[in-house]
Residue frames as qw, qx, qy, qz and C-alpha x, y, z in Angstrom:
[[0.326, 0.592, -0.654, -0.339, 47.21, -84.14, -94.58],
 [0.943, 0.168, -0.163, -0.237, 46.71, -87.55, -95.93],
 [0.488, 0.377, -0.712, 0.335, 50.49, -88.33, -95.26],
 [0.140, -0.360, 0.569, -0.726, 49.65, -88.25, -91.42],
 [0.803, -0.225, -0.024, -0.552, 46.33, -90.15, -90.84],
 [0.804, -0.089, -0.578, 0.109, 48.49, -93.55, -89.98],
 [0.452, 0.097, -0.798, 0.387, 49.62, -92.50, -87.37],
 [0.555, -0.409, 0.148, -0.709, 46.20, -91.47, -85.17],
 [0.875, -0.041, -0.467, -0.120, 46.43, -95.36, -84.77],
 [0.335, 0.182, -0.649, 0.659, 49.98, -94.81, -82.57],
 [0.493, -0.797, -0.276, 0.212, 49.27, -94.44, -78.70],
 [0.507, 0.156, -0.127, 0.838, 51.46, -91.14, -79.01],
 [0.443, -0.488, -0.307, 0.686, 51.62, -87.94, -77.70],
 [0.319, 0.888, 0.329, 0.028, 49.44, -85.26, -79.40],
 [0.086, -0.922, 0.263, 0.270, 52.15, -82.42, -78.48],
 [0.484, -0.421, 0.596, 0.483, 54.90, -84.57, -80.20],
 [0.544, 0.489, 0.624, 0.275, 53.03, -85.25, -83.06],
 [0.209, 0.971, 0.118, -0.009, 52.28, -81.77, -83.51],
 [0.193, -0.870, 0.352, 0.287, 56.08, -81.25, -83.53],
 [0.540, -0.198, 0.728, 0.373, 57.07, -83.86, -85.44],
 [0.620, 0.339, 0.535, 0.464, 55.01, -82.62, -88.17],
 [0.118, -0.980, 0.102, 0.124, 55.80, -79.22, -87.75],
 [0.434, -0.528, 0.612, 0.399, 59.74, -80.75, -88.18],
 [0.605, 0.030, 0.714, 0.351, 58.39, -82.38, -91.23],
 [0.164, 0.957, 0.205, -0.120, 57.11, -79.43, -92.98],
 [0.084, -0.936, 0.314, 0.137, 60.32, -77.91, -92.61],
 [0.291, -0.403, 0.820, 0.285, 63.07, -81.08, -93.59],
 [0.727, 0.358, 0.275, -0.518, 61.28, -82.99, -95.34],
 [0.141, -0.305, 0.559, 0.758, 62.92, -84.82, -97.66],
 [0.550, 0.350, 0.054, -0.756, 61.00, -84.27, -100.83],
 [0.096, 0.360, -0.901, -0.223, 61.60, -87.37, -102.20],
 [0.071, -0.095, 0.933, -0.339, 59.22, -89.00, -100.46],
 [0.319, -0.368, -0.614, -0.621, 55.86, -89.91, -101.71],
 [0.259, -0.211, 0.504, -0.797, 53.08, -89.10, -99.48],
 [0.831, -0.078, -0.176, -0.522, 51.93, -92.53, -99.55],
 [0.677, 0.156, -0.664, 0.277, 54.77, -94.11, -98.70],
 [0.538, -0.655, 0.083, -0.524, 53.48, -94.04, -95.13],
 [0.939, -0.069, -0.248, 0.226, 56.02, -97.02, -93.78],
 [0.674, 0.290, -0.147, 0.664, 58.64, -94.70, -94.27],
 [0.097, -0.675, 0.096, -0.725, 57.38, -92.06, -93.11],
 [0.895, -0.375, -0.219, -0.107, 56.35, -94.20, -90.23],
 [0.841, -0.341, -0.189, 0.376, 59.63, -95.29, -89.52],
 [0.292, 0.266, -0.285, 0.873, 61.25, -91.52, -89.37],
 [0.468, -0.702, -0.023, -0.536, 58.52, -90.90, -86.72],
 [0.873, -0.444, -0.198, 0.035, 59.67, -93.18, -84.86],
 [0.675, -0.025, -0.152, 0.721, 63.22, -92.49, -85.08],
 [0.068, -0.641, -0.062, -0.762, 62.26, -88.74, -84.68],
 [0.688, -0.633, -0.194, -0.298, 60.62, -89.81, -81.48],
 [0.852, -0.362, -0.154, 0.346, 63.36, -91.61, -80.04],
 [0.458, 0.303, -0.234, 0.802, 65.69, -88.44, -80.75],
 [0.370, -0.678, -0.232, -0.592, 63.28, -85.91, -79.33],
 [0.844, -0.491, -0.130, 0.175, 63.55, -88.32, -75.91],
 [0.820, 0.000, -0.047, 0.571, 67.24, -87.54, -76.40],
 [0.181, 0.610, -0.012, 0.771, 67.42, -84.08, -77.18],
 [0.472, -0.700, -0.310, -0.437, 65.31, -83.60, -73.84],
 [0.908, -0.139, -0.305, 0.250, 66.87, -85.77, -71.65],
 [0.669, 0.003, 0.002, 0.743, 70.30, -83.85, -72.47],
 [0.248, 0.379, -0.129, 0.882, 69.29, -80.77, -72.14],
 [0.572, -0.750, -0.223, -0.247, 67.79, -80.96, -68.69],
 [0.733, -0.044, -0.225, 0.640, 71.45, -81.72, -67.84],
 [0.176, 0.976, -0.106, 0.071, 72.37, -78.03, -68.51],
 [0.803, -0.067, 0.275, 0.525, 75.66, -78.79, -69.70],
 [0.275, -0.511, 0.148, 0.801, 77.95, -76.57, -71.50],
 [0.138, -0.017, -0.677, -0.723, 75.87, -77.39, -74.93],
 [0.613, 0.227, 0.406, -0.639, 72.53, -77.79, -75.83],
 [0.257, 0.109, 0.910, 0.307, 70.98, -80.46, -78.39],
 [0.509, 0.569, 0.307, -0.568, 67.66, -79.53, -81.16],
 [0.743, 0.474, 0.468, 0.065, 66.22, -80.78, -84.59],
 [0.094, -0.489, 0.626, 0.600, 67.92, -80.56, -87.30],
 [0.711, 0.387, -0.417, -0.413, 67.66, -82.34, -90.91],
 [0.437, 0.191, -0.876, -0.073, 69.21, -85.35, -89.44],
 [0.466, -0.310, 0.418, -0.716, 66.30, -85.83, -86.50],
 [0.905, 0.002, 0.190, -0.381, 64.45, -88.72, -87.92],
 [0.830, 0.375, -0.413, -0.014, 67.70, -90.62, -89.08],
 [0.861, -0.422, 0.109, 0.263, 69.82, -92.99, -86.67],
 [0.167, -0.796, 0.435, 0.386, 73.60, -92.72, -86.61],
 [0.633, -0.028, 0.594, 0.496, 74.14, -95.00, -89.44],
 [0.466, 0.577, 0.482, 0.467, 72.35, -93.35, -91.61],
 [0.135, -0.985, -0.003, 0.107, 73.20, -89.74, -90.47],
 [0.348, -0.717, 0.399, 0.453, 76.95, -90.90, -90.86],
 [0.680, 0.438, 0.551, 0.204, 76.43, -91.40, -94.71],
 [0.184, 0.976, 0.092, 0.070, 76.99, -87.67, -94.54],
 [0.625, -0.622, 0.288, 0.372, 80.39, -87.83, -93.87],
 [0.844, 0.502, -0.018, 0.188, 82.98, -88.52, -96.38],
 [0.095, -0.815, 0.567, -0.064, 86.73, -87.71, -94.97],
 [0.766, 0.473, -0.429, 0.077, 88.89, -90.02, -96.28],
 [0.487, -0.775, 0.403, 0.014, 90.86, -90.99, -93.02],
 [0.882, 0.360, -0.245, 0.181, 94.48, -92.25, -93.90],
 [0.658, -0.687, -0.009, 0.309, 97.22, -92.79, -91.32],
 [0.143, 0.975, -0.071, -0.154, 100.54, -90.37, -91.97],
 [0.339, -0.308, 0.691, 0.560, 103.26, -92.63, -92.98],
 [0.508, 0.384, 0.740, 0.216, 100.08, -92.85, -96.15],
 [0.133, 0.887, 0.233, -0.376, 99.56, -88.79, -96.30],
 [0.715, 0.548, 0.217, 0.376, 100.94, -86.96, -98.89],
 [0.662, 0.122, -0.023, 0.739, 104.03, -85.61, -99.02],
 [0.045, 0.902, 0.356, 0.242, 104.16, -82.08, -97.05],
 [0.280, 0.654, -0.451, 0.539, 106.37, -79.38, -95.78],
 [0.714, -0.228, -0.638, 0.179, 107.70, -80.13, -92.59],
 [0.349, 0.029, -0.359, 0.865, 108.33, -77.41, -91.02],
 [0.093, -0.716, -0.672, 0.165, 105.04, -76.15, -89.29],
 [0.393, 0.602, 0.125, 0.684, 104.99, -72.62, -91.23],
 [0.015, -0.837, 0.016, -0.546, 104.17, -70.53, -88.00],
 [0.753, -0.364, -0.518, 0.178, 105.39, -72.22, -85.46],
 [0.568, -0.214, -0.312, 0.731, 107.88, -69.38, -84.49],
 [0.139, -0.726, -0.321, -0.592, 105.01, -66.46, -84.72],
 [0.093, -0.476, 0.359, -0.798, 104.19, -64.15, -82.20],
 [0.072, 0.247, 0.916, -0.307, 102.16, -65.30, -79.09],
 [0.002, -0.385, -0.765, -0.516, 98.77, -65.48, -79.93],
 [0.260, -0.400, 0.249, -0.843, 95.57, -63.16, -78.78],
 [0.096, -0.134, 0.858, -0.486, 93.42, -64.19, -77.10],
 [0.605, 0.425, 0.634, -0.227, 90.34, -64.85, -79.39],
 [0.002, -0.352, 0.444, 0.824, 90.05, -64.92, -82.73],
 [0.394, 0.506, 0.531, -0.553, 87.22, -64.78, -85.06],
 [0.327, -0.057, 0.642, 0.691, 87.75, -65.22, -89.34],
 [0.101, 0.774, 0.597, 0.184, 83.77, -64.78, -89.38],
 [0.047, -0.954, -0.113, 0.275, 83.59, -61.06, -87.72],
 [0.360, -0.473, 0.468, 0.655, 87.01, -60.53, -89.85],
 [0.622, 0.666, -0.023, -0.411, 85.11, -61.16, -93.49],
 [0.103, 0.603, -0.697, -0.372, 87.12, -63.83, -94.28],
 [0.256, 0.146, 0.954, -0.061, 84.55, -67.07, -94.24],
 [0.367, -0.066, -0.598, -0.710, 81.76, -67.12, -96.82],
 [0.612, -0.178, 0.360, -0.681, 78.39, -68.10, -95.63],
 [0.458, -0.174, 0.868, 0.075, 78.12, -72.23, -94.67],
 [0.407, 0.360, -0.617, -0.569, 77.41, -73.98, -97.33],
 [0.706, -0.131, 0.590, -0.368, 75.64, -77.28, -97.79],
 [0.048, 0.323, -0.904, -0.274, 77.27, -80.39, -99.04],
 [0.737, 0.054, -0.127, -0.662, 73.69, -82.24, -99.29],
 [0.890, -0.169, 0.422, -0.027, 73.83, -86.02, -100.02],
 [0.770, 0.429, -0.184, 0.435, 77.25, -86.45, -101.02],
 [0.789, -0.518, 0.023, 0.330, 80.42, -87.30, -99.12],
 [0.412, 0.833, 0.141, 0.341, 81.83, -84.22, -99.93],
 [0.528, -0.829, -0.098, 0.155, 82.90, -82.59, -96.82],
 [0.730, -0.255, 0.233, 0.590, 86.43, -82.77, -97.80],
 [0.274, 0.511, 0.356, 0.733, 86.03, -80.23, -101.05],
 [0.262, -0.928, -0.187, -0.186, 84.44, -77.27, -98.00],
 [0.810, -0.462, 0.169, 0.319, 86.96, -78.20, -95.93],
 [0.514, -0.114, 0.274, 0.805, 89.47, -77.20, -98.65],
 [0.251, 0.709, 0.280, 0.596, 87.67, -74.28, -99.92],
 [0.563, -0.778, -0.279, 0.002, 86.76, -72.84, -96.70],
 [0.540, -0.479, 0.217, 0.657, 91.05, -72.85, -96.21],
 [0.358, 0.230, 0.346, 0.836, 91.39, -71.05, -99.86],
 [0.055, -0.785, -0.514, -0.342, 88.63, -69.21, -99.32],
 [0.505, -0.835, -0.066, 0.210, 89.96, -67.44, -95.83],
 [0.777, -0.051, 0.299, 0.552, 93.44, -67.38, -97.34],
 [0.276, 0.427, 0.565, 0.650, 92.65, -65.76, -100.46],
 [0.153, -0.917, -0.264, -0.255, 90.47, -62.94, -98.48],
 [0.663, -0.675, -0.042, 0.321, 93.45, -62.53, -96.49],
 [0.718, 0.075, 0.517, 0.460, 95.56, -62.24, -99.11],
 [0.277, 0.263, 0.453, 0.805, 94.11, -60.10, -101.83],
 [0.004, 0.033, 0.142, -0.989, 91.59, -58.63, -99.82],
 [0.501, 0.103, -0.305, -0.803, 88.73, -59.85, -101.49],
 [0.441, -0.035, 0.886, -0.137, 86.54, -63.03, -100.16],
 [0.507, 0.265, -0.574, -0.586, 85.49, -65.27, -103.15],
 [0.824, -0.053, 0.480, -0.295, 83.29, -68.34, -102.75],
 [0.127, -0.436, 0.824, 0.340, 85.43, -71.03, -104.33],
 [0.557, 0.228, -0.537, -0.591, 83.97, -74.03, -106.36],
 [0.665, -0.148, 0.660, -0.315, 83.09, -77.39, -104.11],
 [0.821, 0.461, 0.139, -0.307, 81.97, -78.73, -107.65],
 [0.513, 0.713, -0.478, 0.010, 85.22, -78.53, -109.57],
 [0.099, -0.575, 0.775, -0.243, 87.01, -80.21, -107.16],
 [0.705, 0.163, 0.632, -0.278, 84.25, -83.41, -106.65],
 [0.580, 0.746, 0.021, -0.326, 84.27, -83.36, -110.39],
 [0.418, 0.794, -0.429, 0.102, 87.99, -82.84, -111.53],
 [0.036, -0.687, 0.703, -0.180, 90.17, -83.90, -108.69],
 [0.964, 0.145, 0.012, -0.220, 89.81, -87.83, -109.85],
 [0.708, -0.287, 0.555, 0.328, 92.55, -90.25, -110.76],
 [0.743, 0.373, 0.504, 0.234, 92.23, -89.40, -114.05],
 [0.090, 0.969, 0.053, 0.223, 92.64, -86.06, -113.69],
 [0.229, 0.667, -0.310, 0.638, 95.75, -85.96, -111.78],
 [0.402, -0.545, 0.291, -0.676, 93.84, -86.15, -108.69],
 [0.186, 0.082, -0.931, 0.302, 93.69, -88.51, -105.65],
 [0.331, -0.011, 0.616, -0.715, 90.01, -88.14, -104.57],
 [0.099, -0.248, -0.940, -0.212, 86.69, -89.78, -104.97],
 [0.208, -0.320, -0.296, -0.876, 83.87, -87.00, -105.25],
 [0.628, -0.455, 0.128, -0.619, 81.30, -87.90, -103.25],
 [0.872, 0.043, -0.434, 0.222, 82.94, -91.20, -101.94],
 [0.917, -0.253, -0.042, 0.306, 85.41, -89.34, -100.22],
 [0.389, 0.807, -0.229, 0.380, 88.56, -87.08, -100.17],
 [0.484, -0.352, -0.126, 0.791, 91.83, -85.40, -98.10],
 [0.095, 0.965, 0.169, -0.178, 91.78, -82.00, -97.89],
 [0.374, -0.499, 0.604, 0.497, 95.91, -82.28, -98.45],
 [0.397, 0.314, 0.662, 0.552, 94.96, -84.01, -102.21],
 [0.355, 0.733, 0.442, 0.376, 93.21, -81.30, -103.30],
 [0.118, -0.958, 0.137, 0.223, 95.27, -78.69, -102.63],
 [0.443, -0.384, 0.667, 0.460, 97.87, -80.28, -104.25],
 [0.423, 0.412, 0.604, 0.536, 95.44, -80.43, -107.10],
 [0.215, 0.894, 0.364, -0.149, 94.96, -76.99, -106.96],
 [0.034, -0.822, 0.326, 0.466, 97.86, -76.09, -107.40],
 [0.212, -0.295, 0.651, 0.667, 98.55, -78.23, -110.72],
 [0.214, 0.698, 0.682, -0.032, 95.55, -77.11, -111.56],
 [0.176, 0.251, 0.047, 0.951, 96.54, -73.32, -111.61],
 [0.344, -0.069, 0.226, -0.909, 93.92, -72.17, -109.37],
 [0.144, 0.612, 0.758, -0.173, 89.98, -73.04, -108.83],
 [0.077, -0.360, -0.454, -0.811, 86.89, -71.61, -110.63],
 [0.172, -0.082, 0.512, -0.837, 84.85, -69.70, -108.73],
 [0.201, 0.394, 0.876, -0.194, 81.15, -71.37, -107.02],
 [0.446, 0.620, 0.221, -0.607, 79.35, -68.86, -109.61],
 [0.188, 0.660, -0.579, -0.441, 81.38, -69.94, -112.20],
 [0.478, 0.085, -0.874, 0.001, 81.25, -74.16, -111.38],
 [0.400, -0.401, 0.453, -0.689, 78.48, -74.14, -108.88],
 [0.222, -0.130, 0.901, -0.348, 77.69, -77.34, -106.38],
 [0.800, 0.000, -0.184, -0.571, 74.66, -79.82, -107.76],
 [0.409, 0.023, -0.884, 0.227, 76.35, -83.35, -106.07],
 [0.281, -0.015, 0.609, -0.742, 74.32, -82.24, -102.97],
 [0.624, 0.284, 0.197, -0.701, 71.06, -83.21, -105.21],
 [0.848, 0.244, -0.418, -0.215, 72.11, -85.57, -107.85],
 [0.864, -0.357, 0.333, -0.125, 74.54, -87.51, -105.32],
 [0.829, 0.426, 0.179, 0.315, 76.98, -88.24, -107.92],
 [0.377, -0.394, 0.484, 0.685, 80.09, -86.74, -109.50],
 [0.660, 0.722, 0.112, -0.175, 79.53, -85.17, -112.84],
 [0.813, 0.167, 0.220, 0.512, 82.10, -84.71, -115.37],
 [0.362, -0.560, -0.128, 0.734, 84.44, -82.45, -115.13],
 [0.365, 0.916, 0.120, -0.116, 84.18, -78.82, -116.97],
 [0.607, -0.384, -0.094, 0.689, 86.50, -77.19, -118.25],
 [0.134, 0.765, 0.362, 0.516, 85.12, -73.89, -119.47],
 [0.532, -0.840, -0.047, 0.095, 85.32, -71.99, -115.89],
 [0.276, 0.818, -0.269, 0.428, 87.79, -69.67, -115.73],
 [0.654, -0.328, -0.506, 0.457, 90.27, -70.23, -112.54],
 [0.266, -0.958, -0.061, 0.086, 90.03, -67.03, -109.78],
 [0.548, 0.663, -0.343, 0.377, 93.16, -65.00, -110.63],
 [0.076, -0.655, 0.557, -0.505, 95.58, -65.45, -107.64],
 [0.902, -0.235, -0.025, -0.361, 94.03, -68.83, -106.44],
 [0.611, 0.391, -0.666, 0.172, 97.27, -70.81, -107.15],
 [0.769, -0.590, 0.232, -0.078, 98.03, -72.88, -103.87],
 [0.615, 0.502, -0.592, 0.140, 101.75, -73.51, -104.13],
 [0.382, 0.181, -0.853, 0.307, 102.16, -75.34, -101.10],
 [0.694, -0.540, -0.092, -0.467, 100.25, -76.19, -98.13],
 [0.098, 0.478, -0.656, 0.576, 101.18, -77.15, -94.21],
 [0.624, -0.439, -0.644, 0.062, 100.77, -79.54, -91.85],
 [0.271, -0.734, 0.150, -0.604, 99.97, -78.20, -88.56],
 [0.014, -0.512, 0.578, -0.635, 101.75, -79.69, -85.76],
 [0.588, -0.297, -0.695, -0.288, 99.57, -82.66, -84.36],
 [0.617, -0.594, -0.484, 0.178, 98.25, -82.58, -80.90],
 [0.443, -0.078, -0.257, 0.855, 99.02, -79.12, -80.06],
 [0.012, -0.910, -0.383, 0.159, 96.53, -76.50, -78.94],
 [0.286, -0.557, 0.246, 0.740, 99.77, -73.97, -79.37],
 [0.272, -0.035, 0.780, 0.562, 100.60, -75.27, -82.69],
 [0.120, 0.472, 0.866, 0.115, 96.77, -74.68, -83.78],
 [0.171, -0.845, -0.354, 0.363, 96.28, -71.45, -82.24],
 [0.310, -0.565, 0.347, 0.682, 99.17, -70.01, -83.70],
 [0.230, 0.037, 0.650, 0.723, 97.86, -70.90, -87.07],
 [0.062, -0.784, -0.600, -0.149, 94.19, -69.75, -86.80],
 [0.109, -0.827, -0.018, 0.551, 95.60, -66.39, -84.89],
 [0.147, -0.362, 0.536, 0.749, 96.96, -66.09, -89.18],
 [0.423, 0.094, -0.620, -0.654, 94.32, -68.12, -91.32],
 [0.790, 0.179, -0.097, -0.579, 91.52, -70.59, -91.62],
 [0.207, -0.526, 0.824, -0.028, 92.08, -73.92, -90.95],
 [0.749, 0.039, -0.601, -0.277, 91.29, -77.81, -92.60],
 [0.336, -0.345, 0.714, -0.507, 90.61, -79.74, -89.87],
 [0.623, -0.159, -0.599, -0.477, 89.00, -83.20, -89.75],
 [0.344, -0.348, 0.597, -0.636, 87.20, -84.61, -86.80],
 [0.054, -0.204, -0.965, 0.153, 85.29, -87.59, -85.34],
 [0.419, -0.068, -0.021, -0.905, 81.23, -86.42, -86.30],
 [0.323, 0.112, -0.937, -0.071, 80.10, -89.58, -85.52],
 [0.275, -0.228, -0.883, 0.304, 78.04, -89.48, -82.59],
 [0.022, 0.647, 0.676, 0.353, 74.60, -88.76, -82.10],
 [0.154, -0.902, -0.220, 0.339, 75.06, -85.72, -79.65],
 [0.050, -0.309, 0.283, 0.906, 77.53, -84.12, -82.27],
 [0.106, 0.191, 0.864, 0.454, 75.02, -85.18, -84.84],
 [0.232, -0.828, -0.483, -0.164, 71.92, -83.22, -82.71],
 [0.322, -0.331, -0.187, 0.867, 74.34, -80.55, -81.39],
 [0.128, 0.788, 0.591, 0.115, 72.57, -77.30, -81.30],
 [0.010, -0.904, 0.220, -0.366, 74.77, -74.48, -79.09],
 [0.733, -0.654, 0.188, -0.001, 77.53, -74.31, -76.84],
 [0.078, 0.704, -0.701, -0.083, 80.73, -75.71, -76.20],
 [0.934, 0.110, -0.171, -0.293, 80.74, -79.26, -77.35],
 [0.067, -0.597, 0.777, -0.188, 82.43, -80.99, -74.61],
 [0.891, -0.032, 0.317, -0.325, 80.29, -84.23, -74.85],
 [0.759, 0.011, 0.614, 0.218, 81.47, -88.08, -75.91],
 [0.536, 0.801, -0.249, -0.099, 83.25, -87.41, -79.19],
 [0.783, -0.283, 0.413, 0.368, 86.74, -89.83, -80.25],
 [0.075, -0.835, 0.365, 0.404, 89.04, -89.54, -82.80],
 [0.526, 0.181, 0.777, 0.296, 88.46, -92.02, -85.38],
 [0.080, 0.479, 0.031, -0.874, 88.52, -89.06, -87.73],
 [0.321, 0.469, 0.801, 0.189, 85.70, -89.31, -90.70],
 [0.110, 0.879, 0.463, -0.027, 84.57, -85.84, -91.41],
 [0.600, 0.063, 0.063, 0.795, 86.21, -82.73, -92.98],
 [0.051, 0.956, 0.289, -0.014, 85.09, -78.72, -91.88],
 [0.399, 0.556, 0.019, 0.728, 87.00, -75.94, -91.40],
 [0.612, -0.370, -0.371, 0.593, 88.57, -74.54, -88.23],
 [0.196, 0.779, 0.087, 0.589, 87.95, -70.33, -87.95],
 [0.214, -0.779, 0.204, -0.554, 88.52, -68.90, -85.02],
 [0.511, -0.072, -0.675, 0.527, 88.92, -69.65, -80.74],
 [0.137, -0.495, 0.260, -0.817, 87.96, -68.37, -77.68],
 [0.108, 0.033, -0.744, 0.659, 86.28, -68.54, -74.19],
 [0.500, -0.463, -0.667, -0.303, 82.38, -69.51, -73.26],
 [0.838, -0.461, -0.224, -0.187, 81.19, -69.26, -69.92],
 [0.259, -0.758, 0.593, -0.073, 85.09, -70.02, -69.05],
 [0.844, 0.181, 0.495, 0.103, 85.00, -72.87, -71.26],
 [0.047, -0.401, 0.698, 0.592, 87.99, -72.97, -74.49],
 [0.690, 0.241, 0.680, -0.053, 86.85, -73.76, -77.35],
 [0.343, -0.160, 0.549, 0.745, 87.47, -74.17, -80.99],
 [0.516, 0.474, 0.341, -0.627, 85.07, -72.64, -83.54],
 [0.416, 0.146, 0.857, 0.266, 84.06, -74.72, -86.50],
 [0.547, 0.405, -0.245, -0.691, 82.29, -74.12, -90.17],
 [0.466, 0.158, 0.868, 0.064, 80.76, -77.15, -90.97],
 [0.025, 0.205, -0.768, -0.606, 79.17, -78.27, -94.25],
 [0.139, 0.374, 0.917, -0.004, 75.52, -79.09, -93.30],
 [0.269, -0.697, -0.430, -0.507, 73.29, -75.76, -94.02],
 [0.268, -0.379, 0.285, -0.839, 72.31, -73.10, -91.20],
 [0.757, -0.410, -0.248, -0.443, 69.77, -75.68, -90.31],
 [0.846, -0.293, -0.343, 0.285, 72.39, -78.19, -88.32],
 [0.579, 0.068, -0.166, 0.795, 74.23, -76.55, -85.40],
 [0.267, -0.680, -0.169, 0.662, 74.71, -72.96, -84.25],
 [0.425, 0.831, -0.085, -0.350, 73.46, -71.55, -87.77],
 [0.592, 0.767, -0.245, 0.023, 76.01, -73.54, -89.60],
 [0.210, 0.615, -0.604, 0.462, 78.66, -73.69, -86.65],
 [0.886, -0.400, -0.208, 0.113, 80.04, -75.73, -83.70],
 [0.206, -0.840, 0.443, -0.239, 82.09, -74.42, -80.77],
 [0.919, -0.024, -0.393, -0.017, 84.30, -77.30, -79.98],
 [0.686, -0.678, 0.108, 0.243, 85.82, -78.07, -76.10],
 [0.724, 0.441, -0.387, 0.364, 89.65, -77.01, -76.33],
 [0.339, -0.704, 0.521, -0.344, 92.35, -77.93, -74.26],
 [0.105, -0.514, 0.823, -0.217, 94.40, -80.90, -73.19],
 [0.411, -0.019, 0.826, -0.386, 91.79, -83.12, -71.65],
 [0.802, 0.392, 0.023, -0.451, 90.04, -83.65, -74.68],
 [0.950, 0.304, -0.059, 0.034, 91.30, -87.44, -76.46],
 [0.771, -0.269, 0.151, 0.557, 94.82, -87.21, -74.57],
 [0.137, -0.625, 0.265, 0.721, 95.60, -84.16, -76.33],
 [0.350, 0.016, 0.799, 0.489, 94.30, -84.75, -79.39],
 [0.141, 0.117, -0.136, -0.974, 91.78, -82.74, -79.29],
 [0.637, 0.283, 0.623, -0.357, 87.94, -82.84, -79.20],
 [0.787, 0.539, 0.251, -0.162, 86.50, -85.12, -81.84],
 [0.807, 0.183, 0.224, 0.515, 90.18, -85.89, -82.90],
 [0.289, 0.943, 0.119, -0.117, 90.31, -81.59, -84.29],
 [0.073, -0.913, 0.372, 0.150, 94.28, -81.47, -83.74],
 [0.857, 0.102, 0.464, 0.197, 95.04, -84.97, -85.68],
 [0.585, 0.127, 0.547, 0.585, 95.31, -83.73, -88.95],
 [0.144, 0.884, 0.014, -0.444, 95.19, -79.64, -89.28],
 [0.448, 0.057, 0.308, 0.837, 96.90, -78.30, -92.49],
 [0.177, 0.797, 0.123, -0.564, 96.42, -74.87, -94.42],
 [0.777, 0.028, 0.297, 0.554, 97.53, -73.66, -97.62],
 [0.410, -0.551, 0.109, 0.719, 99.63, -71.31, -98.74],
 [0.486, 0.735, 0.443, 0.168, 98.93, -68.96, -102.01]]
């Protein structure tokens, strides 16, 4: 290919080359003219310098493993463009019940699992646009709502990037940005969401907010009349709600080994400067390693098909949980 011939010039490493365009085959973005050989240029390099990294870290044999993804050839600034959680400290959050809804449930089992239960739709990908926050709240109606009526429905990501605006009513900022707490609060004076066949996801491609529909029917029973904080810094307090529902969770996604995470329990350098919204399903026990399972927002390609196991227990950020997870849980309630 004609896109490739600059670099026979590099002093690289035949076998990497051959993998790096083996990776580019497969991510690609298509944007990219196949003359614009700078650029391409400069995601080899940065491809290269993960690659080193991925290796490195898994000669360790640590509890995780690192491999390519769509964000391989992009550093962490531009990899954390994908983000888009709205972080806002909690005298600024919006107004919720106070009373942590299960706190006085039974004790919990000892693993749970919302995937093998049919209540989590398959992952979804939030493309370019700082969306995360609109999965993040379906993901919790979505698990709800199968729990509920029986019946799992793949909510709208669109309506909500779209609709839940200042003008509308709403407190977010489409691909800018969100809370998973504002838009549940606009769902419910919304009367419900339209389902993702009904109002389906194109921000991932045009990058933008469109304007909002309103033709889409809302899913009967969708109503969210209230929604719950979970309990900050409490593995209990967490458990107890996942051992009932799906959970909003936002985390620190910041760093480059969550960013090339591949398998495992992700017990690696992760803080709590929280920037990213997914969706909390399940729990259990690795190897003899806790950990929390995650639905994230990037495609099957990033991750464990979609997913991340994340370290739980105490010693993660003073109790706070890895990558921040037990900062700012809520659910909501239908």
């Amino acid at each position: 290919m004609k896109l490739f011939t600059i670099f026979f010039i590099l002093p690289v490493s035949l076998a990497s080359f051959d993998r790096f365009k083996h990776w580019f085959s497969e991510f690609k973005n298509k944007s990219i003219n196949a003359f614009e050989s700078t650029i391409v240029a400069k995601m080899y390099d940065q491809w290269i310098e993960n690659d080193k990294f991925i290796q490195i870290h898994n000669m360790k044999n640590l509890s995780f493993t690192l491999g390519h993804n769509q964000f391989s050839a992009m550093n962490v600034d531009e990899y954390s463009e994908y983000l888009g959680f709205t972080y806002l400290e909690k005298n600024d959050s919006p107004k919720r019940s106070s009373l942590f809804y299960y706190m006085n449930s039974d004790e919990v089992p000892p693993s749970v699992d919302w995937v093998n239960s049919g209540a989590v739709t398959p992952v979804k990908d939030q493309g370019q646009c700082g969306s995360c926050w609109s999965f993040s709240t379906t993901g919790a109606l979505e698990g709800i709502y199968s729990i509920v009526n029986k019946k799992l429905v793949s909510f709208s990501e669109q309506q909500l990037v779209d609709c839940d605006i200042l003008r509308n009513g709403g407190k977010d900022h489409g691909c800018n940005g969100g809370l998973m707490d504002n838009a549940f609060s606009w769902i419910g004076k919304n009367d419900g969401l339209c389902s993702e066949a009904d109002y389906p996801y194109v921000s991932g491609t045009t990058m933008d907010k469109g304007t909002c529909q309103t033709k889409c029917k809302n899913v009967e029973n969708s109503i969210i009349i209230d929604f719950v904080d979970v309990q900050p810094s409490s593995d209990d307090a967490m458990m107890k709600a996942l051992s009932k529902q799906p959970v909003s969770i936002a985390i620190q996604a910041d760093q480059r080994e969550f960013q090339l995470y591949k398998s495992g329990v992700f017990t690696g350098e992760c803080g709590s400067k929280l920037d990213h919204g997914v969706l909390a399903v399940g729990y259990g026990t690795l190897n003899g390693i806790n950990y929390y399972k995650v639905k994230n927002s990037w495609s099957t390609a990033w991750g464990d098909n979609g997913f991340i196991l994340l370290g739980r227990g105490k010693e993660y950020n003073k109790g706070d949980g890895q990558c921040g997870m037990l900062l700012q849980g809520s659910f909501p309630i239908i």
